[in-house]
N, C-alpha and C positions, 0 to 999 in steps of 0.2 A: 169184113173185119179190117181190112188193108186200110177202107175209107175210113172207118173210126178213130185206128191210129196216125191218121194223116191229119185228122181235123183236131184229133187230140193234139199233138204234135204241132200245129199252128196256132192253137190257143195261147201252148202253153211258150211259144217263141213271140207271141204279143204281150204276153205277159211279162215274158221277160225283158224284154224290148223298154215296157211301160220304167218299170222297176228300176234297167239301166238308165233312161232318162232322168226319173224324179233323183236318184243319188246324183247324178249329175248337176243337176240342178239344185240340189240341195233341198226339194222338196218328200212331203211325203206323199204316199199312196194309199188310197184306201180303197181295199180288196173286197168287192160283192162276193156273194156265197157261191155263185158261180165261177169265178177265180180261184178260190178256196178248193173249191170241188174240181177242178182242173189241174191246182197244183196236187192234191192228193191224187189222181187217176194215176198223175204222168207218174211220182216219184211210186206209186204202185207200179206201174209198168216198168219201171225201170229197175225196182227190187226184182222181179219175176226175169227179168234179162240174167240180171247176175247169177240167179239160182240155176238159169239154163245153162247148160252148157254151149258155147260159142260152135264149136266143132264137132262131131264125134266121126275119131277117125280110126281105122282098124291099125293095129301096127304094119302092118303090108305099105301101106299108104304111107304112115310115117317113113319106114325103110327107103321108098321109091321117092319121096320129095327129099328126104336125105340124100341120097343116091345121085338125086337131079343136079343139088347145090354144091354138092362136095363129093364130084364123082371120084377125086384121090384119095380121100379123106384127112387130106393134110391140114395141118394147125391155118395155115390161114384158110383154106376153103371153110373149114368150121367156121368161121367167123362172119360167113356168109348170112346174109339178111334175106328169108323166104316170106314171101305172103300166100295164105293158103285163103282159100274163101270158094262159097258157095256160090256158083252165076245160076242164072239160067238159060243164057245161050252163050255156046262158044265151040268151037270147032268140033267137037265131042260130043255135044248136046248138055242138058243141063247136067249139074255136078259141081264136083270140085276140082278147082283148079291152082297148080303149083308155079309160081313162076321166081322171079327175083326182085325181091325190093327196087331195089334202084335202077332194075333196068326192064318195067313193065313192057316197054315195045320188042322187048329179043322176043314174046310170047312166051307161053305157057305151055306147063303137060298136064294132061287130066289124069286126075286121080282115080284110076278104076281100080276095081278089087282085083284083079288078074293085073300083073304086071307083065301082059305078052302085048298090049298097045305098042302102037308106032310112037318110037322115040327121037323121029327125027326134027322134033327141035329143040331137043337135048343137044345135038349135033350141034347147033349153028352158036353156041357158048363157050364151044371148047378153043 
């Protein structure tokens, strides 16, 4: 499945490539049914993205990467920028993982359902 969307996925980046060039150049393009058939797969898959849901996260989770960002809960902590995302490896094993926008190397805490996980590099932020 992974291969399909990858091949999809560089078709549809030649195509777009092709498309970028001819406006460039002021020319046009003319699209085989295979193109055609490429640009419709992709913007299919890409409606089916939006339908999905990006995350599903329990409120526990939410609470605990709250908790991580804005462990005072003052106005400016709030204003804190968090990126959450699925890995599949990372000190925890696969999962999801909370860290800080702007400061990806402090690392991260994983998001487990049980909030009794080691919190020490929650530590190394404060």
């Amino acid at each position: 499945m992974n291969e399909i969307k990858q091949t999809l996925q560089q078709d549809a980046d030649a195509l777009l490539k092709r498309l970028q060039q001819s406006r460039k150049n002021g020319t046009g393009v003319t699209l085989s049914v295979s193109d055609v058939g490429v640009l419709c797969e992709h913007i299919a898959a890409l409606e089916i993205k939006i339908q999905e849901p990006k995350l599903l996260l329990t409120c526990a989770q939410l609470k605990e990467a709250y908790s991580y960002g804005s462990p005072d809960g003052t106005p400016e902590q709030d204003e804190t920028e968090m990126v959450i995302g699925e890995f599949n490896k990372g000190h925890s094993g696969k999962g999801l993982y909370c860290y800080y926008a702007d400061l990806p190397e402090e690392g991260a805490i994983y998001l487990d359902e049980e909030p009794s996980h080691d919190r020490s590099i929650a530590g190394e932020h404060s």
